[in-house]
C-alpha positions as CSV (number, residue, x, y, z in Angstrom):
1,X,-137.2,101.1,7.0
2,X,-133.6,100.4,7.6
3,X,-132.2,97.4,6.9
4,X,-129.5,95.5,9.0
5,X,-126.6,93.4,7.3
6,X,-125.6,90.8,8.9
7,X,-122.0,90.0,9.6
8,X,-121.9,86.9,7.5
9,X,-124.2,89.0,4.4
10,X,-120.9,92.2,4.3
11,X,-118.4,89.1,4.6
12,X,-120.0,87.6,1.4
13,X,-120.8,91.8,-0.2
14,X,-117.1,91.8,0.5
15,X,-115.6,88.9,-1.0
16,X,-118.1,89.7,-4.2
17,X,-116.2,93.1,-4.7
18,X,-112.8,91.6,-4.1
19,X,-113.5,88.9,-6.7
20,X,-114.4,91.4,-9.1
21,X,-111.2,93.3,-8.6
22,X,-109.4,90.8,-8.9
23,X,-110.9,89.4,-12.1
24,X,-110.3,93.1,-13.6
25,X,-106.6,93.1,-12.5
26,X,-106.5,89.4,-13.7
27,X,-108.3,89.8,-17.0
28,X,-105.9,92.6,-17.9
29,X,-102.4,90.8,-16.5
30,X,-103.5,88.0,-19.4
31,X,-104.6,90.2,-22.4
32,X,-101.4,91.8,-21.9
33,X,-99.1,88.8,-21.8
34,X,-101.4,86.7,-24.4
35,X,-100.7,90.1,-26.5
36,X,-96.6,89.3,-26.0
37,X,-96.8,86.3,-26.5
38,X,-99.1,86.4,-29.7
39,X,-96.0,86.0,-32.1
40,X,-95.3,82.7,-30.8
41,X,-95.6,79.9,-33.7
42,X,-95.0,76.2,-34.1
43,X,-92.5,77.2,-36.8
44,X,-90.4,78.9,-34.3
45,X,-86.7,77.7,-32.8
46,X,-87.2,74.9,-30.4
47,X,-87.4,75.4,-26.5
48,X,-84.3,73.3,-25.0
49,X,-86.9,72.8,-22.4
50,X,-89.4,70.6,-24.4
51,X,-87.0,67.9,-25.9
52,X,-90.4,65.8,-26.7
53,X,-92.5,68.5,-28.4
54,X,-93.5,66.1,-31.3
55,X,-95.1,64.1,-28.7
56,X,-96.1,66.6,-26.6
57,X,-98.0,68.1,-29.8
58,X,-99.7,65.1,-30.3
59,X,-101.0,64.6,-26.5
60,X,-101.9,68.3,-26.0
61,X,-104.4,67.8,-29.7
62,X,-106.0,64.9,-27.9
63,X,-106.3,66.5,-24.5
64,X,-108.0,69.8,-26.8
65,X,-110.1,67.3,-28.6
66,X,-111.4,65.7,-25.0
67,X,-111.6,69.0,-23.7
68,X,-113.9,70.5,-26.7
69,X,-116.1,67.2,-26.3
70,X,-116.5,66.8,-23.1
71,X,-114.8,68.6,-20.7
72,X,-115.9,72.6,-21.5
73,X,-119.6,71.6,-22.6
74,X,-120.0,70.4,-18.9
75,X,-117.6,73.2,-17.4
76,X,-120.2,75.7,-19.3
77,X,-123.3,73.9,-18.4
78,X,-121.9,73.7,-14.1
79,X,-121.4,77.7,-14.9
80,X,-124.8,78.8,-16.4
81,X,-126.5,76.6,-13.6
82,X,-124.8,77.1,-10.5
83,X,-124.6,80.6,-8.8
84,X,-121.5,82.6,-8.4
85,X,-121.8,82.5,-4.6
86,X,-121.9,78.5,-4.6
87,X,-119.3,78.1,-7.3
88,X,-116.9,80.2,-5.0
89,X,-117.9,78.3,-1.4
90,X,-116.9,75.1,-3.6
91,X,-113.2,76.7,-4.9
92,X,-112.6,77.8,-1.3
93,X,-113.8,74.0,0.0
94,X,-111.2,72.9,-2.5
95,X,-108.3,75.0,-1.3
96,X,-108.6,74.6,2.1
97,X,-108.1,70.7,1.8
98,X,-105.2,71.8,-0.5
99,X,-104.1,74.0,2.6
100,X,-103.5,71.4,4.5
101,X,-101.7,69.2,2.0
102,X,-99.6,72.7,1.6
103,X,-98.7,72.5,5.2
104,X,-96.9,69.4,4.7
105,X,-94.9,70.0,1.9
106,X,-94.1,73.3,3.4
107,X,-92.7,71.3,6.8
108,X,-90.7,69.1,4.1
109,X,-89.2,72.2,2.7
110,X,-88.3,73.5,6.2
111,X,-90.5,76.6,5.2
112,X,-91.6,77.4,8.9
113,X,-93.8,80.6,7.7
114,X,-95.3,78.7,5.3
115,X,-96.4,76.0,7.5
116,X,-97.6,78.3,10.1
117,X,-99.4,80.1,7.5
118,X,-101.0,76.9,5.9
119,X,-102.1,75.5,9.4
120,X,-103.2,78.7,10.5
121,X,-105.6,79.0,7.5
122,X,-107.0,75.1,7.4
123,X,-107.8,75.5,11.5
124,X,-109.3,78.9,10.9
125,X,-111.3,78.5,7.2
126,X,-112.6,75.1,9.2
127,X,-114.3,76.2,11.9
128,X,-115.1,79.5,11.4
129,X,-115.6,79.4,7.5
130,X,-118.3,76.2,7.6
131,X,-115.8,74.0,6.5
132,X,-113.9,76.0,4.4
133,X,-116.9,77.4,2.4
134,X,-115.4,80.4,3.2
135,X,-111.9,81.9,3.1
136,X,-112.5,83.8,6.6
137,X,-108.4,83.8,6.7
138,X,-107.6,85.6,3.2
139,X,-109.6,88.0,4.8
140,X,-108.0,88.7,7.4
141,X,-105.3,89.1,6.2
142,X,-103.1,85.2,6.2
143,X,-101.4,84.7,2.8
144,X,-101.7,81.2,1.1
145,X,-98.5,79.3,1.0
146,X,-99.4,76.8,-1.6
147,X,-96.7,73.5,-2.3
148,X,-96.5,70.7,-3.8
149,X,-94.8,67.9,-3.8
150,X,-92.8,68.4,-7.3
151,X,-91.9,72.2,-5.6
152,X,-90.6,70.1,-2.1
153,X,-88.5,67.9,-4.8
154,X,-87.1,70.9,-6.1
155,X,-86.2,72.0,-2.8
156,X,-84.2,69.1,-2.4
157,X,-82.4,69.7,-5.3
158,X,-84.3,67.0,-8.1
159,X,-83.9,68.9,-11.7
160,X,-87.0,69.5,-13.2
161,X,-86.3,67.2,-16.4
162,X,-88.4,68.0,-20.1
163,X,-91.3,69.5,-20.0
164,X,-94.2,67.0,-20.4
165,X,-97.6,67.3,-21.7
166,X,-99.9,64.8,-19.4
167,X,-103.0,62.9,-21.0
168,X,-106.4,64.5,-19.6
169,X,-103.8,66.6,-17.3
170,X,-102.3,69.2,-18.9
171,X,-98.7,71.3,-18.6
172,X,-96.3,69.6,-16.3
173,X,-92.4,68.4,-16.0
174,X,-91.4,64.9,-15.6
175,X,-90.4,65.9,-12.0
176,X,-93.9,67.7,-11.2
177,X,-95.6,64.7,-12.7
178,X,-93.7,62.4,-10.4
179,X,-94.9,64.5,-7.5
180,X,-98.7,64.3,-8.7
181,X,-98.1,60.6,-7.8
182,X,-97.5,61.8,-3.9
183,X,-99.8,64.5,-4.3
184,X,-102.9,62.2,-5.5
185,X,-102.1,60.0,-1.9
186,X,-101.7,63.1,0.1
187,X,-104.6,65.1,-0.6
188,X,-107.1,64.3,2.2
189,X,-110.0,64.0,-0.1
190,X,-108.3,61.6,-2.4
191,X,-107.9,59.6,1.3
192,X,-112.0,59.2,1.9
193,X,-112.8,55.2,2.3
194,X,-116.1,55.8,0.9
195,X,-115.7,55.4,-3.1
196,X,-118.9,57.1,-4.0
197,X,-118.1,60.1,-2.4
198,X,-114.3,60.2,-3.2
199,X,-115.5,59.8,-6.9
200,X,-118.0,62.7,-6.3
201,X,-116.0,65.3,-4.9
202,X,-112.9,64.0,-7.6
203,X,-115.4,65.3,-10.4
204,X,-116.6,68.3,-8.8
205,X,-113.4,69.6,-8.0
206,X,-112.6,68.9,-12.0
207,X,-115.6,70.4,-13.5
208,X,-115.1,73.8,-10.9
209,X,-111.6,74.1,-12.1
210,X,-112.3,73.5,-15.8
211,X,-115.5,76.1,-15.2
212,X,-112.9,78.9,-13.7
213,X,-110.5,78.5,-16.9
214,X,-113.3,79.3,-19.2
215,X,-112.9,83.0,-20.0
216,X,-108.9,82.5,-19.9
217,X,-109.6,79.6,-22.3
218,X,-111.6,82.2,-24.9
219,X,-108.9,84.6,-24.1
220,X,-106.2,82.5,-25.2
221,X,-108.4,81.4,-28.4
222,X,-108.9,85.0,-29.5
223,X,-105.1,86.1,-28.7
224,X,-102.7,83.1,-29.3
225,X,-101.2,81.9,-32.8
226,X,-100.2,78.6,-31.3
227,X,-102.1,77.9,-28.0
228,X,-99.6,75.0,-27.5
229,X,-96.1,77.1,-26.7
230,X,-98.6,79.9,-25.3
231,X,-99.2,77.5,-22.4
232,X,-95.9,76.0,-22.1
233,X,-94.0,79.1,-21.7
234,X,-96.7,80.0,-19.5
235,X,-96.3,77.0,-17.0
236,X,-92.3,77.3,-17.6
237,X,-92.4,80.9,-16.6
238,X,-94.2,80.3,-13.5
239,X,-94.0,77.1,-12.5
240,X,-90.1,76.8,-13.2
241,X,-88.2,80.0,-14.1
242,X,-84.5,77.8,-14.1
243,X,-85.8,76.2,-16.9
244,X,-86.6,79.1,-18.9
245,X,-83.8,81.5,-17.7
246,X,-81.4,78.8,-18.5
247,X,-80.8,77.6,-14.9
248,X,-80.8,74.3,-13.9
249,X,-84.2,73.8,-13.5
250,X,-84.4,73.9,-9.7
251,X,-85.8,77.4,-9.3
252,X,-89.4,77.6,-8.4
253,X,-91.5,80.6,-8.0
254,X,-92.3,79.1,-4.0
255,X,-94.6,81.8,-3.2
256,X,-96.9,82.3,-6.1
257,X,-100.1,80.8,-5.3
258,X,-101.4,80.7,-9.0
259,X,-98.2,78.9,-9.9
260,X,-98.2,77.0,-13.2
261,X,-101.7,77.8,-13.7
262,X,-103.9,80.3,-15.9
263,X,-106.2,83.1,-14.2
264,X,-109.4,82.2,-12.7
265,X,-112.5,83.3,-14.3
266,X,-113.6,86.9,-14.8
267,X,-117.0,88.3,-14.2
């Protein structure tokens, strides 16, 4: 007896397969830069770019030491317990709100593409993906022009400053962590009156990212001498080239949606 797919099954078949390429492609793009980069010690010459390393050291140790207790046992235990499918719907939820916070920062910038782009996507992943459960307008074919408010700041011509390792946050600059401030008031779900449910989603959000860094977190375990300058050249690199390239620390990478960030999970 032949069986007939519906349209929303071969949307979900083919966002499966295109996951899975691009977790190949993605898995690959890391082991070789984690292999570059493997040299890298906490002996070597200093980075102009990370003035406050000493410090830095000591926050990213407690930020490992949080993460190791608390953070990746829950990450692991969200993984092994929710399904692929559902883990995905929740990323693409996730995004879209981000979409929409893009499509300010993009007006900000003057980026009209971008801004087209990101209000094309939230309208579109809205109503036709359930709410953004699904990214109905990667597939066909609208590219993500994800900003943030430390990238608009940059547009407008505010330097970088050191590189800065946050508490519980991560890799940032003291510019990009001046624009989390805007960014933490402009994301819509961070604007919900209701407390509960701002608190709720806050955490999900959290433990789906942290569950998507997992295999580039064993990756970087297995690979890096010094996890600590692995990441920060990483999030210099890609988050701010001028800093690295010896610039002035105003040129971003505007149109790389994974900016400053690691590879999502693998399969």
């Amino acid at each position: 007896m032949m069986t007939i797919k519906s349209p929303q099954t071969k949307l979900v078949s083919s966002k499966a397969q295109a996951l899975k390429r691009t977790a190949l492609v993605a898995s690959v793009s890391v082991a070789a830069l984690l292999t570059g980069c493997a040299s890298t010690t906490a002996t070597g010459p200093a980075n102009p770019a990370d003035p406050l390393e000493s410090m830095n050291r000591s926050i990213y140790s407690f930020n490992e030491g949080l993460d190791s207790a608390v953070f990746k046992p829950v990450a692991t235990a969200y993984q092994t317990v929710t399904p692929r499918i559902a883990r995905d719907g929740v990323t693409n939820f996730f995004d879209n709100l981000g979409d929409a916070w893009s499509f300010v920062n993009n007006v900000l910038q003057g980026q009209g593409e971008g801004a087209y782009n990101s209000m094309v996507r939230f309208s579109v992943n809205t109503v036709l993906g359930i709410g953004g459960l699904f990214d109905i307008a990667s597939e066909a074919g609208i590219q993500r022009k994800k900003q943030d408010f430390g990238q608009t700041l940059g547009r407008w011509g505010v330097p970088t400053g050191p590189y800065l390792m946050l508490p519980f946050w991560g890799p940032s600059t003291v510019r990009d962590a001046s624009g989390m401030v805007v960014d933490a008031f402009g994301y819509p779900a961070n604007t919900m009156e209701d407390v509960r449910w701002r608190n709720s989603l806050y955490a999900l959000r959290v433990v789906n990212r942290r569950a998507e860094l997992l295999q580039a977190g064993d990756v970087l375990d297995s690979v890096a001498l010094d996890k600590y300058s692995l990441i920060r050249d990483v999030y210099l690199r890609s988050r701010i080239g001028g800093a690295v390239s010896g610039g002035d620390g105003r040129l971003e990478n505007y149109d790389d949606d994974n900016a400053g960030k690691l590879p999502p999970e693998g399969q």
